[in-house]
N, C-alpha and C positions, 0 to 999 in steps of 0.2 A: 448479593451479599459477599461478604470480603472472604470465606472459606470456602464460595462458591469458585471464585475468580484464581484463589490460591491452586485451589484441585484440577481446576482445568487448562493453569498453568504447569502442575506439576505434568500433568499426562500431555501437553500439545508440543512442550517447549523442547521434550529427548528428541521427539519424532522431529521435527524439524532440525534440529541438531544433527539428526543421524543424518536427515537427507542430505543434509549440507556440508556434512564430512563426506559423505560417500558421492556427491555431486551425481553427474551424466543422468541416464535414463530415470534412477529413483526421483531426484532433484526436481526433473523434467516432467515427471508425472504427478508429484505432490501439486508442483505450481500449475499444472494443467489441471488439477481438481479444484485448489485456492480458486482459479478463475471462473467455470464454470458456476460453481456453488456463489460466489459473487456477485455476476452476471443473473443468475436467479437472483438473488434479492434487489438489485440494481434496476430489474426489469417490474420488480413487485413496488417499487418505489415510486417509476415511474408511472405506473397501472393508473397508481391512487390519486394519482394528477388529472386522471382522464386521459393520458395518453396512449396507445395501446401497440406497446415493444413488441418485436420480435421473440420469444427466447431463442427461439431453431438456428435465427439468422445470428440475435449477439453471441452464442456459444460457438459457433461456425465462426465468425471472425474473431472470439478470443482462442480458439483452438490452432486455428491459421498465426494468431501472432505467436502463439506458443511454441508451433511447428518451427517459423520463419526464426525465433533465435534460437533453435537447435541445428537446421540448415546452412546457417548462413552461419559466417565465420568472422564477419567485420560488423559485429556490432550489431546494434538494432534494425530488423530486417526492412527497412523502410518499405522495399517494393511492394510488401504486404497492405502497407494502408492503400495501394491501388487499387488490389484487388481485392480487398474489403469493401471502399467504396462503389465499386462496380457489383458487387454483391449487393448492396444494399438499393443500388440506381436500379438493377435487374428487377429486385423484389417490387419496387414500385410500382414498376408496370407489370409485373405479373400477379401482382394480387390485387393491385385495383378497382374497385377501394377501398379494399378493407386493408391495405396497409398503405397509408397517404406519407406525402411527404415528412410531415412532421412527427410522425409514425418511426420511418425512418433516423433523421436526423438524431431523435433521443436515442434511440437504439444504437448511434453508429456513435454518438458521444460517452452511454454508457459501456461498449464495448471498446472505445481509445482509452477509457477512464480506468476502469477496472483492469485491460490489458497493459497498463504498466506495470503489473504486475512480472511482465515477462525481464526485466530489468533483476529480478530477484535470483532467477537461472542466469542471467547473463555477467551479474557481478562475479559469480560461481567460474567464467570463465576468463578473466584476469589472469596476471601473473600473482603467486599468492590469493587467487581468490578466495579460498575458504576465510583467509583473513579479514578481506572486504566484507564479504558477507557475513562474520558475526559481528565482525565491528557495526555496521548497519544496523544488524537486529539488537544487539544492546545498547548501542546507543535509542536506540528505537523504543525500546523497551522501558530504559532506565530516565528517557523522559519523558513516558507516561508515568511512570511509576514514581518519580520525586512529585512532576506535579499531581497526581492524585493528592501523596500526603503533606506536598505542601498547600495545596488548594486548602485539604481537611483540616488543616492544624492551625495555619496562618490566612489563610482567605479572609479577605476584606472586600478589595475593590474587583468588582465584574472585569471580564476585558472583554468582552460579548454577551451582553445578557438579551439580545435579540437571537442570535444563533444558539447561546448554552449557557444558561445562565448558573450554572454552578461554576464555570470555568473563572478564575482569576485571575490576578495580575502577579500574584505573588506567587500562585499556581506555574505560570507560566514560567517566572523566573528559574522555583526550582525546579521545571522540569530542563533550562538551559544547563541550569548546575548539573545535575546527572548526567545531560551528555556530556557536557565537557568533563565530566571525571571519567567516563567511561576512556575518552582519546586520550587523557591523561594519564590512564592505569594501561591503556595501547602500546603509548610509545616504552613505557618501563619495562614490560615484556617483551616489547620486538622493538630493539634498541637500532635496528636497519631503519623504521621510519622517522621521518623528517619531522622534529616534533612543533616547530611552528604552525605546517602546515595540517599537521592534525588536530591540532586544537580548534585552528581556523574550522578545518570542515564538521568536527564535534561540534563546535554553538552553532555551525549551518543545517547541521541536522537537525536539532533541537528546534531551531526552528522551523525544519519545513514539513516535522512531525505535527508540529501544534498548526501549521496552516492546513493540514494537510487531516488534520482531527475536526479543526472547526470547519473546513468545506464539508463532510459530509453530514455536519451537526448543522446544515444549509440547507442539505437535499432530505435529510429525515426533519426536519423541522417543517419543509415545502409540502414531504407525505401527511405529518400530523402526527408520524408515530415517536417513540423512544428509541428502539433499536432495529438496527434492520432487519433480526429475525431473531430468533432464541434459540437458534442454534447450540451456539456454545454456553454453558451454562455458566452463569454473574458476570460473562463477558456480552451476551448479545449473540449477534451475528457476524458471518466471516465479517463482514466490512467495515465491522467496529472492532473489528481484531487488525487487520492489514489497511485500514484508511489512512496511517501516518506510513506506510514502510512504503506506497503509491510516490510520494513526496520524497522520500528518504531515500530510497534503493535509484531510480535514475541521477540523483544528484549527489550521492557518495561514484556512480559510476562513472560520469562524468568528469569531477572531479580529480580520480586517481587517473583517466587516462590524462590531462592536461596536464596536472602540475605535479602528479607523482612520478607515474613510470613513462612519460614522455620524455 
């Protein structure tokens, strides 16, 4: 319900705000819980497949990538997908066989998945990053939030009615619109960024929130369920909360190191 989703934006959206003013350790330990709590429904997801994940081992390797971009100082801690994989190759043969290859593989796909999440701490450490990272999260935000009500108001044509069939074409549109107002309303307060180039990465957002909404409207559609957990109440579960910012947060990162502060 729509006062469901309001209430649980008023109480989720200061806490995340604060973290993300106050960055370092608070920052670091929200998004070590975002992941955690993810990796549980990501594992419950897969369950329903007949698969049968890890938890001990996906929390272990999204804790590791969480660890690895607080450690590390350039970026995304790659070394760590080694040693995740080797975590994962170990378990094979030491649980044999009650945890089979393919056991593994989902597990090691759901914990790269969900652990882009660690992309959320590390836009936090840019120059300006607390910039980056609200920009991310409102534009994130603001295009769920046009397409919600332009789905509601103006919906007509499907643009996925195999993966979600509420989702529209005119849904989608305005959910580009709101990002791009959001870079738009960007540059007029921080009159330092480059306002072509933010506009450009506003409609890229926008869209890699809504690829990034209907991939997991893929893997809950594959379980059979609605939401990944009812966690949060008239939102679902974390992963219907953060399945676009997965999309969004490594590709605003990206981005500003290339063509912004490069």
């Amino acid at each position: 319900m729509l006062w469901q989703r309001v209430l649980s934006a008023l109480v989720g959206i200061p806490l995340v705000v604060l973290a993300v003013w106050h960055g370092d350790i608070p920052l670091l330990l929200l998004t070590g819980i975002i992941v955690v709590l993810g990796l549980k429904e990501m594992n419950e997801m897969l369950a329903r497949l007949g698969i049968k994940p890890s938890l001990w081992i996906a929390c272990a390797g999204g804790l590791i990538l969480v660890s690895g971009a607080y450690l590390y100082s350039d970026g995304y801690p790659g070394p760590t997908i080694t040693v995740i994989m080797f975590l994962h190759l170990i378990a094979v043969v030491a649980l044999y066989p009650r945890f089979s290859l393919l056991d593994s593989a989902a597990t090691l796909m759901g914990t790269l998945y969900v652990g882009l999440l660690t992309y959320f701490y590390l836009l936090r450490t840019l120059p300006y990053g607390w910039i980056w990272l609200i920009f991310m999260l409102a534009c994130t935000w603001a295009c769920d939030t046009a397409a919600y009500f332009a789905g509601m108001f103006f919906g007509r044509r499907r643009i996925a009615p195999v993966l979600s069939p509420k989702k529209t074409v005119e849904g989608a549109i305005g959910g580009l619109l709101g990002s791009l107002l959001v870079a738009l309303l960007f540059t007029r307060i921080y009159h330092f960024l480059p306002p072509m180039e933010m506009l450009l990465l506003g409609l890229m957002v926008g869209a890699a929130a809504e690829v990034g909404d209907l991939l997991e409207s893929a893997f809950k559609r594959q379980a059979g369920i609605k939401d990944s957990s009812s966690l949060i109440p008239g939102h679902g579960g974390i992963l219907d909360r953060i399945d676009s910012a997965l999309f969004t947060a490594p590709l605003v990162y990206y981005f500003v190191l290339l063509f912004i502060i490069s």
